[in-house]
MARVO-222085 format. One record per residue (C-alpha): x, y, z. Coordinates in Angstrom, 3 decimals. Layout:
% residues N
+----------+----------+----------+
:     east :    north :       up :
+----------+----------+----------+
:        X :        Y :        Z :
...
+----------+----------+----------+
This chain:
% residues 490
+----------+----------+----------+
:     east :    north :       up :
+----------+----------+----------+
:   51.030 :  -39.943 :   76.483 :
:   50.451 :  -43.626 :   75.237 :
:   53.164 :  -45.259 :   77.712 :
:   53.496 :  -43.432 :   80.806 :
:   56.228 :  -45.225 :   82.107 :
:   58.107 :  -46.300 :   78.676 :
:   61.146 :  -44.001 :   79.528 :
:   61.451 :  -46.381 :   82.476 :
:   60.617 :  -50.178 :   80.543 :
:   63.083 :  -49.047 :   77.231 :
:   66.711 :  -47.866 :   77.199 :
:   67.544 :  -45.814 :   74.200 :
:   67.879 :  -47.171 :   70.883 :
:   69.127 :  -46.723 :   67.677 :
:   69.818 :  -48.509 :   64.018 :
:   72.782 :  -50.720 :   64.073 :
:   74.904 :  -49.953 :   61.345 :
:   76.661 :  -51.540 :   58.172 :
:   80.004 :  -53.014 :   59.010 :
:   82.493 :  -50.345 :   58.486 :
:   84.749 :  -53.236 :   56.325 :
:   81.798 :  -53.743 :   54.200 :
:   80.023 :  -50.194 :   54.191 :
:   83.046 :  -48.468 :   52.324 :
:   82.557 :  -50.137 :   49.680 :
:   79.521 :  -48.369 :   48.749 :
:   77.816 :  -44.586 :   49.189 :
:   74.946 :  -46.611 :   50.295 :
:   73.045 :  -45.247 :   53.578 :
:   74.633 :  -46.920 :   56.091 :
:   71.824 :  -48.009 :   58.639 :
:   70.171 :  -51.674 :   59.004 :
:   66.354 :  -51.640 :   58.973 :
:   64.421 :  -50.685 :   62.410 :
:   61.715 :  -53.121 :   63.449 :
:   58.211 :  -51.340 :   64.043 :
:   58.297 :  -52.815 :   67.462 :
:   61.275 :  -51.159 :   68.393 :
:   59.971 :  -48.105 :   66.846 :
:   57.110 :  -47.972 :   69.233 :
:   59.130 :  -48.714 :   71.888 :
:   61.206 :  -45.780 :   71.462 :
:   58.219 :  -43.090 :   70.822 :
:   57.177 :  -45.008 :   74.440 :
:   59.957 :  -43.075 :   75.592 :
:   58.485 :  -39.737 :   75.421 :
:   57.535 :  -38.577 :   78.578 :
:   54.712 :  -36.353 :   79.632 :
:   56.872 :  -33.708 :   80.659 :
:   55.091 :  -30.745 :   81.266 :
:   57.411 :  -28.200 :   79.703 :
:   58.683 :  -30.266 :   76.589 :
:   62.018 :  -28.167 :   76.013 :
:   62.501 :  -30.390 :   72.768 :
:   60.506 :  -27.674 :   71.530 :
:   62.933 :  -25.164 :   72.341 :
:   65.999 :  -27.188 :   70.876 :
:   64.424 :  -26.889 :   67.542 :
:   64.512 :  -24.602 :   65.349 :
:   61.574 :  -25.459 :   63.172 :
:   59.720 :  -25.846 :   66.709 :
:   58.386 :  -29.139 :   65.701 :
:   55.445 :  -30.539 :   67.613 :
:   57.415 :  -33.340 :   69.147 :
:   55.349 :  -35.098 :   71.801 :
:   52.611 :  -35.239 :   70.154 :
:   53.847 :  -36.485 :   67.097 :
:   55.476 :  -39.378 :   68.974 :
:   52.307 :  -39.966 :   70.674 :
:   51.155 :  -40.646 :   67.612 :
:   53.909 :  -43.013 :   66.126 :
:   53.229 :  -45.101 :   69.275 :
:   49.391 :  -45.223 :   69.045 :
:   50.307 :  -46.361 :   65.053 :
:   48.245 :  -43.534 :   63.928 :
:   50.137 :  -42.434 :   60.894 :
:   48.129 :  -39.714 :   59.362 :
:   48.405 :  -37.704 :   62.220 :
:   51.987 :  -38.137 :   63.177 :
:   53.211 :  -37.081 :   59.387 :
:   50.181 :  -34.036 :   59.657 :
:   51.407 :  -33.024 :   63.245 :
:   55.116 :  -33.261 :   61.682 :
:   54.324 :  -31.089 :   58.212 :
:   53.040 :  -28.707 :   60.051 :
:   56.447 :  -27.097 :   60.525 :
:   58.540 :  -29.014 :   58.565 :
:   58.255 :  -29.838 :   55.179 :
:   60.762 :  -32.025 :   54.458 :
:   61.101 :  -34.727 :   57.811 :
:   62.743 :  -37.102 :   54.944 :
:   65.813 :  -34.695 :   54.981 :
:   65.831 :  -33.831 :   58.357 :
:   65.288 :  -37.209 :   59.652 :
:   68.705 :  -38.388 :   58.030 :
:   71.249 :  -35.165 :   58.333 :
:   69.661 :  -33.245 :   61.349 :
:   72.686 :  -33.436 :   64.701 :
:   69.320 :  -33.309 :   66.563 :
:   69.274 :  -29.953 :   68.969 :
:   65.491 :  -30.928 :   69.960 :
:   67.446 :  -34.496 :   71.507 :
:   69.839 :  -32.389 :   73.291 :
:   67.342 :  -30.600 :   74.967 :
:   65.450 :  -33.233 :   75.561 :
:   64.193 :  -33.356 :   79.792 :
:   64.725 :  -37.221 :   79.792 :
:   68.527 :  -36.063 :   79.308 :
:   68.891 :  -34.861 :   82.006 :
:   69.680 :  -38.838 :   84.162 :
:   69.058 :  -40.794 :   80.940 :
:   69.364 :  -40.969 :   77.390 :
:   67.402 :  -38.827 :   75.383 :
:   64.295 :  -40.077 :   73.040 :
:   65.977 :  -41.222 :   69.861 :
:   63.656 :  -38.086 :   67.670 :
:   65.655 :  -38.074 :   65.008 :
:   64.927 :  -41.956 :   64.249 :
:   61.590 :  -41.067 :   64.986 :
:   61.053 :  -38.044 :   62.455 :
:   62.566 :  -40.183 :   59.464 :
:   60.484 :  -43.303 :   60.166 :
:   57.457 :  -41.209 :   60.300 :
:   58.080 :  -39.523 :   56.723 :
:   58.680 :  -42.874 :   55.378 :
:   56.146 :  -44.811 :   56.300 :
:   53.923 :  -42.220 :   55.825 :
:   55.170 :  -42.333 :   51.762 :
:   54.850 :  -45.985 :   51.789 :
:   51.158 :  -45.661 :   53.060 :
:   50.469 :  -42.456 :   50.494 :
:   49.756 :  -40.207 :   52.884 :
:   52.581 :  -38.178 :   51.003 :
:   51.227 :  -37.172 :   47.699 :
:   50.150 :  -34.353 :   45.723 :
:   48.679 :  -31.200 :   47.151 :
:   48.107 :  -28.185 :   44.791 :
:   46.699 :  -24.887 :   45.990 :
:   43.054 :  -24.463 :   45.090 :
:   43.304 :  -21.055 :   44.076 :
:   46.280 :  -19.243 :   42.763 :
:   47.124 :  -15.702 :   43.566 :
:   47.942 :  -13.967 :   40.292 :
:   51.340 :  -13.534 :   41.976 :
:   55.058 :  -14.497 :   40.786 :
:   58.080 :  -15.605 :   43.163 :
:   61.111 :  -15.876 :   41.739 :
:   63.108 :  -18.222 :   44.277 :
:   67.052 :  -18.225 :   43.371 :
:   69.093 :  -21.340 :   45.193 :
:   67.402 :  -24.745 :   45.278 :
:   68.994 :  -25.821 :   48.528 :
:   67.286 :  -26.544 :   51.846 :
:   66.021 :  -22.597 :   52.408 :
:   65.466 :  -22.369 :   48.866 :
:   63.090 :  -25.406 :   48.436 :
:   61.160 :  -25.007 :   51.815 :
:   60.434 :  -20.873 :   50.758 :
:   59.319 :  -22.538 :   47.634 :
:   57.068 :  -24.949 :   48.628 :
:   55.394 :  -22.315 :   51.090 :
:   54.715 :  -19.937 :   48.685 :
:   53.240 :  -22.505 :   46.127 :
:   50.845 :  -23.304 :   48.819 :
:   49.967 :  -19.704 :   49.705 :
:   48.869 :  -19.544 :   45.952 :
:   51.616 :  -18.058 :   44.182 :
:   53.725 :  -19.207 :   41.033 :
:   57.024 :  -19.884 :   41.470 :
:   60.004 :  -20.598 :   40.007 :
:   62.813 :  -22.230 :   41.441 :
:   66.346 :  -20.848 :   39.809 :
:   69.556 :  -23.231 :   40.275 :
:   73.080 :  -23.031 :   38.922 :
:   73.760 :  -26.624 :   38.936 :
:   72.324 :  -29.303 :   37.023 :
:   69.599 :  -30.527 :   39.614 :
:   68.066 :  -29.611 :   42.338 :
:   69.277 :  -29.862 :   46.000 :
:   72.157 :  -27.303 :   46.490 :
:   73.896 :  -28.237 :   49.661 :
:   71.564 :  -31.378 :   50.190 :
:   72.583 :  -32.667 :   46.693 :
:   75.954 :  -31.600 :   46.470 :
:   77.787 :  -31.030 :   49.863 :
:   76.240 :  -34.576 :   51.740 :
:   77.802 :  -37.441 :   50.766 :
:   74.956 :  -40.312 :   50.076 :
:   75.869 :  -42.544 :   52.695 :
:   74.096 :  -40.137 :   54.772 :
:   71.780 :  -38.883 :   52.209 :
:   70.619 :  -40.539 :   49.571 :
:   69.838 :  -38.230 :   46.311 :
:   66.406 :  -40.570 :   45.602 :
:   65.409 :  -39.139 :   48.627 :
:   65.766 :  -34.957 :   47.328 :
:   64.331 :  -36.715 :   43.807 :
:   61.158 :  -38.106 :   45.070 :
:   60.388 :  -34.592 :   46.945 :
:   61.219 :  -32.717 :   44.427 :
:   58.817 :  -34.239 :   41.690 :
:   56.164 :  -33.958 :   44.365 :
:   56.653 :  -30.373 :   44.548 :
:   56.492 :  -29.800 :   40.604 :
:   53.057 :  -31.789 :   40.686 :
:   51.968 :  -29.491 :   43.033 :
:   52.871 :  -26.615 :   40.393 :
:   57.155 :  -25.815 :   41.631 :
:   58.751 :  -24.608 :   38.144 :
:   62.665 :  -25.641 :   38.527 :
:   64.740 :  -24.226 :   36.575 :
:   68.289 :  -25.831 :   36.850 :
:   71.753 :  -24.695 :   34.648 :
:   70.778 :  -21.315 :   35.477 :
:   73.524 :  -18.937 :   37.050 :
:   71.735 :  -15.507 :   37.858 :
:   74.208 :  -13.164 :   38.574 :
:   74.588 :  -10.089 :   36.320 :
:   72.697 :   -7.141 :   36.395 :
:   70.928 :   -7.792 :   33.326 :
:   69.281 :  -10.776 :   34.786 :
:   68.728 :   -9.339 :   37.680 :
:   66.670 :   -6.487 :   36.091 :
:   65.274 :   -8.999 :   33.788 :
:   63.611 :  -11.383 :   36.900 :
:   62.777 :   -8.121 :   39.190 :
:   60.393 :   -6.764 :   36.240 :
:   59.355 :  -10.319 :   35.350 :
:   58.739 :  -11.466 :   38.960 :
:   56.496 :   -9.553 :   42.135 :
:   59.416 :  -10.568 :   44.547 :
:   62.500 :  -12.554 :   44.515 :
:   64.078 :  -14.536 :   47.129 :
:   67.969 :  -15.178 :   47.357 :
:   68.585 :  -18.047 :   48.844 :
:   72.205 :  -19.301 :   47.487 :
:   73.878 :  -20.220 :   50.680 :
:   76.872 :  -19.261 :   52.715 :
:   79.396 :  -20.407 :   49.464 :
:   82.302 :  -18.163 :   50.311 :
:   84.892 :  -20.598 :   51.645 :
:   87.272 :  -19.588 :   54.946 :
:   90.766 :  -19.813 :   53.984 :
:   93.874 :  -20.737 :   56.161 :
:   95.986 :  -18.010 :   54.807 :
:   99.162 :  -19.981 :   55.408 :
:  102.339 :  -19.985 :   53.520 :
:  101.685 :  -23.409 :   50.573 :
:   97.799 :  -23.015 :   50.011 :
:   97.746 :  -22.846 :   46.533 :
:   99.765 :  -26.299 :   45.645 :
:   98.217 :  -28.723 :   44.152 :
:   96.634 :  -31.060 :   45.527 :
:   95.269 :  -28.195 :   48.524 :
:   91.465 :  -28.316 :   47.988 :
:   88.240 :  -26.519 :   50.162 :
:   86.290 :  -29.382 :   50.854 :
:   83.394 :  -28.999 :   49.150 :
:   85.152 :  -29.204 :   45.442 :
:   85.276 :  -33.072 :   46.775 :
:   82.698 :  -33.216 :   47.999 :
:   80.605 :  -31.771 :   44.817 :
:   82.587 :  -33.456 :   42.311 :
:   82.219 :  -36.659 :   43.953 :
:   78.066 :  -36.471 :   44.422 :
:   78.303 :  -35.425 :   40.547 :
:   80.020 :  -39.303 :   40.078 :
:   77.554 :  -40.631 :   41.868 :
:   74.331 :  -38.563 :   40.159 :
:   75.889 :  -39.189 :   36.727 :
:   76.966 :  -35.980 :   35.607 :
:   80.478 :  -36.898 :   35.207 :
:   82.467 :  -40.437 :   34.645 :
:   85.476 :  -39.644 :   37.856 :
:   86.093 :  -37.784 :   40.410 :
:   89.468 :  -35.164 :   39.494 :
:   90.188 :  -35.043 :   43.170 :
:   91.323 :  -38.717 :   44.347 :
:   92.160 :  -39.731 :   47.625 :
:   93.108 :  -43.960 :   46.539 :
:   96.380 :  -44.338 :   47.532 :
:   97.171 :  -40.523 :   49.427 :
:   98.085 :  -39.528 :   52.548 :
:   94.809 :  -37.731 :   53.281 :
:   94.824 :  -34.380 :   55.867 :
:   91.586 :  -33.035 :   56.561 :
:   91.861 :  -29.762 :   58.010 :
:   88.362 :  -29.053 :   60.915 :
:   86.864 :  -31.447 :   63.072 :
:   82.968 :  -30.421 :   61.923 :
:   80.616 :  -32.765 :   59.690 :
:   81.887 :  -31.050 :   56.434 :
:   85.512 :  -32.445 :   57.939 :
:   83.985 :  -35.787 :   58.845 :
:   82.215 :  -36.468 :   55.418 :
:   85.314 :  -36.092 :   53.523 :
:   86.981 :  -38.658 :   55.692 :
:   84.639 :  -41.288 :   54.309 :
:   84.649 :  -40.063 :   51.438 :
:   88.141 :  -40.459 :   51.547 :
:   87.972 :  -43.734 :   52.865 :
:   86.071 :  -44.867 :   49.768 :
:   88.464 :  -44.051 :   47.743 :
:   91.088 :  -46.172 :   49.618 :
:   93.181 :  -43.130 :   50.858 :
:   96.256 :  -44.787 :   52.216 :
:   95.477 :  -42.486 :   55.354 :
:   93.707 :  -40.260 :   57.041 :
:   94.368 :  -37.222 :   59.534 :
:   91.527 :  -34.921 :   60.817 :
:   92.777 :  -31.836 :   62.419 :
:   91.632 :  -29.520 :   65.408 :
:   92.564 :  -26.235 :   66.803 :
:   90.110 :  -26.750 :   69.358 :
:   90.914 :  -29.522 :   72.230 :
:   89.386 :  -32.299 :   72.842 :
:   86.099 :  -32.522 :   74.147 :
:   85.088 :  -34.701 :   77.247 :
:   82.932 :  -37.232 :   76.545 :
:   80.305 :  -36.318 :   79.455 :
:   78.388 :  -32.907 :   79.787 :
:   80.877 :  -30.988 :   82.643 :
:   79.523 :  -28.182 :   85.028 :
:   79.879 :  -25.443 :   83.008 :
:   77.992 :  -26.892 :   79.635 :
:   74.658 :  -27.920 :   81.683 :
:   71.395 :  -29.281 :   80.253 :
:   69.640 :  -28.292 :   78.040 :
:   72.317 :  -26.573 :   76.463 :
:   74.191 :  -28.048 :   73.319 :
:   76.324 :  -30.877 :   74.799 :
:   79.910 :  -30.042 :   73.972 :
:   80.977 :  -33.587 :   73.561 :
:   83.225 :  -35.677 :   71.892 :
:   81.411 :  -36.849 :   69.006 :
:   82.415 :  -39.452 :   66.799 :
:   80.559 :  -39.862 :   63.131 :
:   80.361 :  -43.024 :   61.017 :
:   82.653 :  -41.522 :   59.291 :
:   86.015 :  -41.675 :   62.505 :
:   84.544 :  -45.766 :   63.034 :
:   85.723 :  -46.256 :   59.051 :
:   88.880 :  -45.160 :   59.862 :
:   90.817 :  -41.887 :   60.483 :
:   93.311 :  -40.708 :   63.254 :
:   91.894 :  -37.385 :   65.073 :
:   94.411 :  -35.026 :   66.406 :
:   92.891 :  -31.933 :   68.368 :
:   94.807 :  -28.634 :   69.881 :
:   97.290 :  -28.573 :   67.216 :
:   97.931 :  -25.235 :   64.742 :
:   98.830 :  -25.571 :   60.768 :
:  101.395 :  -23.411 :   60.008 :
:  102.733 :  -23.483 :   56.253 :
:  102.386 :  -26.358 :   52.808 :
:  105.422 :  -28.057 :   51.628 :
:  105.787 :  -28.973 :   48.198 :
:  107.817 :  -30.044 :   45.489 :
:  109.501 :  -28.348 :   42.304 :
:  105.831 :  -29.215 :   39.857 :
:  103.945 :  -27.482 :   42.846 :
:  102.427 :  -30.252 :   44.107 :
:  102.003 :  -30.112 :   48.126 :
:  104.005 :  -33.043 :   49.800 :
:  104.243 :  -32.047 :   53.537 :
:  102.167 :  -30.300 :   56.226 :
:  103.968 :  -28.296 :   58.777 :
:  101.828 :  -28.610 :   62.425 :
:  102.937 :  -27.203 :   65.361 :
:  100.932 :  -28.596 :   69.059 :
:   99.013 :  -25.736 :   71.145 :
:   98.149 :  -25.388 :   74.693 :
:   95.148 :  -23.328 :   75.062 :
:   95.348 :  -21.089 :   78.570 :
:   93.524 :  -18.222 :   79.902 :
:   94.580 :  -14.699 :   79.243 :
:   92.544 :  -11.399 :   80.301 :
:   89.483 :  -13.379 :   80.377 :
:   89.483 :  -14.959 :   77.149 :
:   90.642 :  -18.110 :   76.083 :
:   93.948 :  -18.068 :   73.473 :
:   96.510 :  -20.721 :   72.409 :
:  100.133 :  -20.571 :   72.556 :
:  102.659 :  -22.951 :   71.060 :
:  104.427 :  -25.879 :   72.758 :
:  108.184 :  -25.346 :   72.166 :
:  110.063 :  -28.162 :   70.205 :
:  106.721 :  -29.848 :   69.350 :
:  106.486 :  -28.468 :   65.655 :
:  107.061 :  -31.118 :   62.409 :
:  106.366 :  -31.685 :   58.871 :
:  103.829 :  -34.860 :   58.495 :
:  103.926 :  -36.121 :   54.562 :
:  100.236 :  -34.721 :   53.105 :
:   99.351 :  -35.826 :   49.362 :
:   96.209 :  -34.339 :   49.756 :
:   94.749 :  -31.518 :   51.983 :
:   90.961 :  -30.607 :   52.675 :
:   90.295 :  -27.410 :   54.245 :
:   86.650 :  -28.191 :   56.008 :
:   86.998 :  -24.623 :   58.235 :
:   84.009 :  -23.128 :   57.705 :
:   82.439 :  -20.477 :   55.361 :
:   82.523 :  -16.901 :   55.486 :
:   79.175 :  -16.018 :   53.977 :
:   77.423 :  -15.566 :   50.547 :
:   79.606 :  -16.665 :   47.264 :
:   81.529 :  -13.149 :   46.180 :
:   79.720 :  -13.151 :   42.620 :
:   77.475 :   -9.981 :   42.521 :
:   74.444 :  -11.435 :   42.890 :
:   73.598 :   -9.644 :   45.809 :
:   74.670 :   -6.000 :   44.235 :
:   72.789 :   -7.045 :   40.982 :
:   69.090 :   -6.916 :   43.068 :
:   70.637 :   -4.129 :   45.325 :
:   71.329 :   -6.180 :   48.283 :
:   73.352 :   -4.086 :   50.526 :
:   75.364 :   -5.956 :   52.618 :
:   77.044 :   -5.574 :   56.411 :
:   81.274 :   -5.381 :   56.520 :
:   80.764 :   -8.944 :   57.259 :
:   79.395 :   -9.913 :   53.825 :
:   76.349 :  -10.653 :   55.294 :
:   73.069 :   -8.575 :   53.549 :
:   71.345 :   -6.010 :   55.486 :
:   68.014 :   -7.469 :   56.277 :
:   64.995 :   -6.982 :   58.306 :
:   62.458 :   -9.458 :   59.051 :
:   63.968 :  -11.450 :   56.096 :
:   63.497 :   -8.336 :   53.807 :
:   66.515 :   -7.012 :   52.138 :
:   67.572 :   -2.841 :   51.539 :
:   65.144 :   -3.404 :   48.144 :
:   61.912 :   -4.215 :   49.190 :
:   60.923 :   -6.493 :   46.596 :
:   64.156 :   -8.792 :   47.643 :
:   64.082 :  -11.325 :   50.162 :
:   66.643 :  -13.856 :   51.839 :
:   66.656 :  -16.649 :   53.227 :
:   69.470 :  -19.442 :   55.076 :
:   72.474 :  -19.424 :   55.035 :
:   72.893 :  -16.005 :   52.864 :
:   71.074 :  -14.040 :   55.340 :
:   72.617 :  -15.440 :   58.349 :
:   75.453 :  -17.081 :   57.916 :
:   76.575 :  -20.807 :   57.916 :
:   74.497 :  -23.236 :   59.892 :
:   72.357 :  -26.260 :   60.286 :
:   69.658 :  -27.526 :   57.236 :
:   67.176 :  -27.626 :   59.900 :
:   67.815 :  -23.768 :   60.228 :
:   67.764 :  -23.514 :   56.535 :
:   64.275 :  -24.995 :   56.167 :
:   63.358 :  -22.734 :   59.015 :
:   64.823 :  -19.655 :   57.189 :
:   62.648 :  -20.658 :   54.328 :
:   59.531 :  -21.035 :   55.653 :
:   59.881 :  -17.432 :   57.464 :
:   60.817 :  -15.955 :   54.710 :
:   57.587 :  -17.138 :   53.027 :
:   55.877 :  -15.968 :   56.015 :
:   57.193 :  -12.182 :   54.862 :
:   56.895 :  -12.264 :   50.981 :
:   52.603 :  -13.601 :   50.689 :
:   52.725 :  -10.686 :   53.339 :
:   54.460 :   -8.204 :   50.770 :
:   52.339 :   -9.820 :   47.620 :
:   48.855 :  -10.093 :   49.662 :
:   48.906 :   -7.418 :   52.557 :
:   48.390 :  -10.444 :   55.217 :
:   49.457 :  -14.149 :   55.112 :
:   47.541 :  -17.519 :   56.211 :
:   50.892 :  -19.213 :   55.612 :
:   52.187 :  -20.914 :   59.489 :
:   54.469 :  -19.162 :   61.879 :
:   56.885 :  -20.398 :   64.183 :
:   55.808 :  -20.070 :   67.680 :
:   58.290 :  -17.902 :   69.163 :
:   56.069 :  -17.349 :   72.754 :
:   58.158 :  -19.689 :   74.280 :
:   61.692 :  -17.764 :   73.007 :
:   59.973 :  -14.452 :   73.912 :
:   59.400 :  -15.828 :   77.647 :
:   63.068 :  -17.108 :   77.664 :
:   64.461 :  -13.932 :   76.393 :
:   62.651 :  -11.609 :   79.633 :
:   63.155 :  -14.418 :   82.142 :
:   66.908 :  -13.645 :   80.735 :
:   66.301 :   -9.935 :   80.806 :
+----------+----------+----------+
C-alpha cells in the first residue's frame, strides 16, 4: 500500500454536511465538497491487511484495497477500472450504499473504519470529470435479444452486462423514466436523479433500448416478448407492500410510504405540478425505523410537517458493538440518518394497535401501546406494559415496514414463473420454472440493499449469455472466499 502507516497519521473522515436549518429547504444532496487532500488522506487509511474482509462485507466483492491504493497514488484510470470491474454503477453506490464492506472493515476492529463509501463516489466522479467514463459499445453483437423488464438497480446492471456480452436489449419500464427504486423510492437529497440521467444516456450510446410507459403484465404481452425475445429477465422489485393489519388502516390520510415517496420524486422530475400527499402543517407518524422510514421524515420535514414521530417495535440499539454482535459482523447500532438531525422524535419498543378517525374517514389519532421485549422458550417476544397504552393525534401516517415480495399483478404467471408460498419465484441459479425466464433483485430474493440489486443483476447476466451462447466471458463474483467461510462453518 502507498501509506503504510496512514491508518495511524489520519483519523476517519467524512463530508461535513449542509446545515439542517438551511438544507430543508431544498432536495439538494446534502454534503459540502471534499478536498483532494483529504481524499488521499483517507485512501492512506487502508491498511495492508493481509486478509482484507472488506471483501467479504460486499456483496458485489469489490476490489477495495487496491482501488484505494490507487485513489492515493492519484492514478485515476485504474482506480475507476479496478472499481467497474464489479460494479457498474460506483455513482449510485457511492451515495445510497449503508456500506457492509466498512463494517467489515479489519481497521474496525480498535478504530474507525476507512471511510469506502466516500471513497467509491469520489472515484466515479472524478473519473467522469476526467472522461475516463464514456462510451463503450460491444465490438461484435451476438444476433441475440434480451428482453429486460424493471429498470431499477438489478434491472439496469443485467442490462448493461448483457449489452456488453453482445446482445440487444431492451429495457421495459412502467413508469415514465428510468430508475425504478433509484428514481422513485430515494429522495434526491441523497440521490440526485442527474446522477441515474447521465448513466443512463451512457448506456443507450452504448446500444441500451429503454422503453419507459410500458406495463407488461398480461399474458398477451407476455407471449408477445417470449416469441419476440431469446430470454427475458424480470426484474420489477419486491413492490408488494407489508401491511399492519390493524383496526383504522384504510382512513385517509394512512399511506405505504413509497406513494410519498414516488409522488414526491415525480414533483421534483417534473411529471406532475404537487405532491397529493402533504405533510406542511400535519402531525406526521412514520411507522419503521429503516431508511425507507428515515427518508420520509425529511421528506416530511420539507414539507414543514408540524411534527414528526418515527416508530419501532424493535428497542433501542446501543450505540457501541456489545459481545454478542462482534466484528466483522453487521454492527447493530444506533444509527442516526440526516434525516433524525432535521428533526424527528424516535420512539423504539412500542406496538401500534388500531387508527382513529373522524366521521369523513379521515385518520386523527394513533393508538400505541409500550412493549417490553423478554425471553420466552428461547426466542425473543414482546409483551405489553400495563397502563402504558394512549392515543397520540396522527394527521398523517406512513407505513415504512417492509415489503413482502414481487407486486401481486400476474406478471410472474404471465411468463410461467412459478412461485414459492412465500411469493417469492422458484428459481435456480437465477433461472426461473421456464427456462427462457430469468430474475433478478429484489423479485427473486426478496427486499434488500441496491448494492445486492446490482449484484443480482450482474449474476443474472452471468446465466442468460450462458443460456443464449453455451458459455459466457461476462465476470463472476468470486465466491472462493464465501466457499472457504461456508466449510470453515461446516
Amino acid at each position: 500500500m502507498g501509506a503504510k502507516e496512514g491508518f495511524i497519521q489520519f483519523k476517519r473522515e467524512t463530508p461535513v454536511s449542509r446545515d439542517p436549518k438551511e438544507r430543508i429547504g431544498d432536495y439538494k444532496e446534502i454534503y459540502e465538497p471534499f478536498s483532494g487532500e483529504k481524499l488521499n488522506q483517507q485512501a492512506a487509511r487502508c491498511m495492508d491487511c493481509g486478509v482484507p474482509f472488506c471483501h467479504n462485507g460486499c456483496p458485489l466483492g469489490n476490489v477495495i484495497p487496491e482501488f484505494n491504493d490507487a485513489v492515493y497514488n492519484q492514478e485515476w484510470g485504474q482506480a475507476i477500472s479496478i472499481l467497474h470491474s464489479t460494479n457498474n454503477f460506483p455513482e449510485f453506490t457511492g451515495r445510497i450504499c449503508p456500506a457492509p464492506c466498512e463494517a467489515s472493515c479489519v481497521l474496525g476492529i480498535n478504530k474507525d473504519p476507512v471511510a469506502i463509501e466516500l471513497i467509491e463516489k469520489n472515484i466515479a466522479e472524478k473519473a467522469y470529470k476526467l472522461g475516463l467514463i464514456k462510451a463503450n459499445p460491444p465490438e461484435k453483437r451476438s444476433g441475440k435479444k434480451v428482453a429486460v423488464i424493471g429498470s431499477g438497480p438489478a434491472g439496469l446492471a443485467a442490462s448493461d452486462q448483457l449489452n456488453q456480452a453482445g446482445h440487444e436489449v431492451t429495457l421495459f419500464e412502467k413508469d415514465a423514466k428510468v430508475g425504478g427504486l433509484l428514481r422513485y423510492g430515494i429522495p434526491d437529497f441523497k440521490l440526485e436523479k442527474w446522477v441515474i440521467d447521465r448513466r443512463v444516456a451512457l448506456m443507450q450510446e452504448e446500444g441500451v433500448i429503454f422503453t419507459t410507459n410500458t406495463e407488461i403484465g398480461n399474458t398477451n404481452q407476455a407471449e408477445e416478448i417470449l416469441k419476440a425475445f431469446d430470454a427475458v429477465v424480470l426484474s420489477t422489485g419486491a413492490a408488494h407492500p407489508r401491511s399492519l393489519n390493524i383496526k383504522g388502516e384504510n382512513y385517509k390520510g394512512v399511506h405505504f410510504a413509497m406513494e410519498f415517496l414516488g409522488k414526491q420524486n415525480q414533483v421534483i422530475g417534473g411529471e406532475i405540478t404537487e405532491n397529493p400527499i402533504s405533510a406542511k402543517g400535519k402531525h406526521v407518524i412514520v411507522i419503521g425505523g429503516g431508511d425507507t422510514g428515515s427518508d420520509c421524515i425529511g421528506t416530511s420535514n420539507r414539507h414543514g410537517a408540524a411534527s414528526i414521530t418515527q416508530l419501532e417495535l424493535l428497542p433501542k440499539p446501543p450505540k457501541q458493538r456489545n459481545n454478542l454482535n462482534p466484528w466483522p459482523e453487521w454492527p447493530m447500532t444506533l444509527k442516526t440518518s440526516s434525516s433524525h438531525e432535521e428533526g424527528a422524535e424516535r420512539i423504539f419498543s412500542i406496538l401500534t394497535k388500531e387508527f382513529t378517525g373522524n366521521e369523513a374517514g379521515e385518520v386523527t389519532g394513533l393508538t400505541l401501546v409500550d412493549i417490553e421485549w423478554v425471553e420466552k422458550g428461547g426466542r425473543m417476544t414482546f409483551e405489553e406494559i400495563p397502563g402504558s397504552e394512549r392515543t397520540v393525534p396522527c394527521d398523517l401516517a406512513f407505513i415504512a415496514i417492509g415489503y413482502m415480495g414481487p407486486a401481486q399483478n400476474g406478471l410472474l404467471e404471465a411468463f410461467g414463473a412459478e412461485t414459492l408460498e412465500n411469493s417469492l419465484p422458484k428459481s435456480k441459479n437465477y433461472q426461473s420454472t421456464n427456462p427462457k425466464v430469468f430474475l433478478a433483485g429484489d423479485m427473486r430474493r426478496g427486499q434488500s440493499l441496491v448494492v445486492w440489486a446490482i449484484s443480482e443483476g450482474r449474476e443474472t447476466a452471468v446465466k442468460v449469455d450462458e443460456y443464449l451462447m453455451g458459455t459466457s466471458s461476462l465476470p463472476q463474483k468470486d465466491v472462493s472466499f464465501f466457499q472457504v467461510e461456508e466449510q470453515i462453518a461446516g
